[in-house]
KEKE-3310 file (N, C-alpha, C; in steps of 0.2 Angstrom, whole numbers, plus 5000, padded with zeros to 4 digits):
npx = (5004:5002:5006:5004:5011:5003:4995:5004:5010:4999:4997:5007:5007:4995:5002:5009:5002:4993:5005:5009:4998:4997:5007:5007:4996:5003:5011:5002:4998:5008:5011:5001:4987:4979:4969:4968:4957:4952:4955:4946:4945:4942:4933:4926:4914:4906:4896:4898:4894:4886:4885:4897:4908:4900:4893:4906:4910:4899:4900:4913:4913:4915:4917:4900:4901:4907:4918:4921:4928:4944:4956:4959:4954:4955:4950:4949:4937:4932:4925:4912:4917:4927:4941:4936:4947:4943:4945:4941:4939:4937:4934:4945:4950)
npy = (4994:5009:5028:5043:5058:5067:5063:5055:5067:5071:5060:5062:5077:5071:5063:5072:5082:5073:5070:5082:5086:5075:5082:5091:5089:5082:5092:5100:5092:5090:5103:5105:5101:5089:5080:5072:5066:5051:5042:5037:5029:5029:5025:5034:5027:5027:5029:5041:5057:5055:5064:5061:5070:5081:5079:5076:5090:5097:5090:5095:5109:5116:5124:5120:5123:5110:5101:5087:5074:5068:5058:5054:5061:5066:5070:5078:5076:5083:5076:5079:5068:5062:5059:5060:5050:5053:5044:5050:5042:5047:5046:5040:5040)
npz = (5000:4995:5000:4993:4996:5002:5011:5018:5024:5031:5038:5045:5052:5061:5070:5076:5082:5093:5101:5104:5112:5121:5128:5132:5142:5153:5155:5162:5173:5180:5183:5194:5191:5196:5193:5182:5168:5162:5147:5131:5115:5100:5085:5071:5060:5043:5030:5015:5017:5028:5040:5050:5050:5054:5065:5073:5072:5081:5092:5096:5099:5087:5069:5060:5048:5038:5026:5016:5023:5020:5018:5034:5051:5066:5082:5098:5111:5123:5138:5151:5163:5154:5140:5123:5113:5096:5079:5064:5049:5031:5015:5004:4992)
capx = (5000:5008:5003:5004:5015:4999:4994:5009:5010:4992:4999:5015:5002:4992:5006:5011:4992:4993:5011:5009:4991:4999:5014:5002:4991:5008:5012:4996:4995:5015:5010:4996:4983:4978:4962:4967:4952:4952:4955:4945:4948:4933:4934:4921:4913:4901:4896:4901:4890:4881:4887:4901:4909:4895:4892:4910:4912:4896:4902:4919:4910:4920:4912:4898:4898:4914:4918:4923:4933:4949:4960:4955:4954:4959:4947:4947:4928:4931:4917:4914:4922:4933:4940:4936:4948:4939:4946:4935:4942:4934:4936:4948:4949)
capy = (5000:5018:5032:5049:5065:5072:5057:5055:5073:5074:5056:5067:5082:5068:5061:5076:5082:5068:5070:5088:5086:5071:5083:5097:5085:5080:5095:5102:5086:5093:5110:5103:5098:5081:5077:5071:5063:5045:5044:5032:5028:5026:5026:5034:5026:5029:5033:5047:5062:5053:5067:5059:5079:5088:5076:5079:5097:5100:5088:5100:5116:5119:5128:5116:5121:5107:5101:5082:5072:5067:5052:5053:5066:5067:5075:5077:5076:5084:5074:5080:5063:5057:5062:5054:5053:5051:5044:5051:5039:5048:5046:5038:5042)
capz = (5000:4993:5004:4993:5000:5004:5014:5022:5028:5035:5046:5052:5055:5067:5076:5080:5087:5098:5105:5107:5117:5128:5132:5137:5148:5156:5159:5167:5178:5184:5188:5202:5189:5199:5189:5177:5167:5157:5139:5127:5108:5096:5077:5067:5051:5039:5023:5012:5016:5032:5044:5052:5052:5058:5073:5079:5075:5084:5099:5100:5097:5078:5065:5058:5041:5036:5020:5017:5025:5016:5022:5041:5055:5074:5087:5107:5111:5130:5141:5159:5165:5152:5135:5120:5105:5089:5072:5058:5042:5027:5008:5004:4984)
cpx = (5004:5004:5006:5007:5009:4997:4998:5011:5005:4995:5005:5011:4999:4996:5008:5007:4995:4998:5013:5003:4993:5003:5009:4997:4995:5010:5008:4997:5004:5014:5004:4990:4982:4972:4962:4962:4954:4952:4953:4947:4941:4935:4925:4920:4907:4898:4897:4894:4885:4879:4892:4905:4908:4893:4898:4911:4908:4898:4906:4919:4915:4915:4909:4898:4907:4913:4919:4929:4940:4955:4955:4957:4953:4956:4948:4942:4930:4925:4917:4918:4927:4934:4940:4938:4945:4945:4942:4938:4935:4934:4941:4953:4955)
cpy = (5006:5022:5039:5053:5067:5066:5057:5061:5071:5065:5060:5071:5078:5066:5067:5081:5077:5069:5076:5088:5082:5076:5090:5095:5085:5087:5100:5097:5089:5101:5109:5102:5092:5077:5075:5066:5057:5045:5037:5033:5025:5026:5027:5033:5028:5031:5038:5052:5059:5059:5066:5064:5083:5087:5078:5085:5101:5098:5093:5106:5121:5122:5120:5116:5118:5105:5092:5079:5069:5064:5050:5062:5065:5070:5072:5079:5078:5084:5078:5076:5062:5065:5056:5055:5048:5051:5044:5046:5043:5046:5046:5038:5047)
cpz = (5000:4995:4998:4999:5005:5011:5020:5027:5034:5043:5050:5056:5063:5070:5078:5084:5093:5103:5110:5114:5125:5132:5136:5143:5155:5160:5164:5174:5185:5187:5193:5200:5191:5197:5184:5173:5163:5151:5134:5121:5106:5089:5075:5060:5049:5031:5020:5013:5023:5039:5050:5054:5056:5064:5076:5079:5082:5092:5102:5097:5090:5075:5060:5050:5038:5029:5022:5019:5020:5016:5029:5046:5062:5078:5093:5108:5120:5133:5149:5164:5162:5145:5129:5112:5100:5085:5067:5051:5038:5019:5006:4995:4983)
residu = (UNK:UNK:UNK:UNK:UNK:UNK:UNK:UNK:UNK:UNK:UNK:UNK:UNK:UNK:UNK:UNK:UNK:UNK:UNK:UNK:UNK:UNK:UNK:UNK:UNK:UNK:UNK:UNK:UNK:UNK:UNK:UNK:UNK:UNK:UNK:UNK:UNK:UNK:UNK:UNK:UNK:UNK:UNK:UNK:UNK:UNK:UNK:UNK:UNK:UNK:UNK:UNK:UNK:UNK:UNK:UNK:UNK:UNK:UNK:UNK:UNK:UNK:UNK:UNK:UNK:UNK:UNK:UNK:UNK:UNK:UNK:UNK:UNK:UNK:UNK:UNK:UNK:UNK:UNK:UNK:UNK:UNK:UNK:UNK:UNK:UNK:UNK:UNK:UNK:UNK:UNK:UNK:UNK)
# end
C-alpha cells in the first residue's frame, strides 16, 4: 500500500496532534493539575456524506459548516468525565 506525500503529511500532522496534546496533559498534571480525566479511543465510520463531520464538530463546538473528509481526521471530544479521541476515516479516493 503507497501512501501519497499528501497522505503522508496529514499522518505526520496527526502524530504530531497527539504527541503535542499528551505533552500538554503532562504538563498540566506537573504544575498541580491532579484530575486528570480518562481517555478512550473510538473510530468513526460511515458513509460518504452521512454526517460523520458535523456530529463531531458540533460535539467540539467547531464551525459546523465542514467540507469532506479526506483520508482521516483526529478530534478530542472533552466529556465531563473522560476524553474521548475520535478517528474520523473519510474518503479515501
Amino acid at each position: 500500500m503507497s501512501y501519497s506525500s499528501c497522505q503522508t503529511c496529514q499522518l505526520a500532522c496527526a502524530v504530531l496532534k497527539i504527541l503535542f496534546s499528551r505533552c500538554c496533559r503532562s504538563l498540566c498534571v506537573c504544575l498541580g493539575n491532579t484530575t486528570q480525566r480518562p481517555e478512550y479511543s473510538a473510530i468513526c465510520l460511515g458513509l460518504e456524506g452521512a454526517g460523520k463531520s458535523t456530529i463531531l464538530a458540533t460535539l467540539t463546538n467547531e464551525d459546523v459548516s465542514v467540507s469532506s473528509t479526506a483520508g482521516f481526521a483526529l478530534k478530542a471530544v472533552g466529556l465531563p468525565s473522560a476524553i474521548l479521541n475520535v478517528q474520523e476515516l473519510g474518503d479515501m479516493r
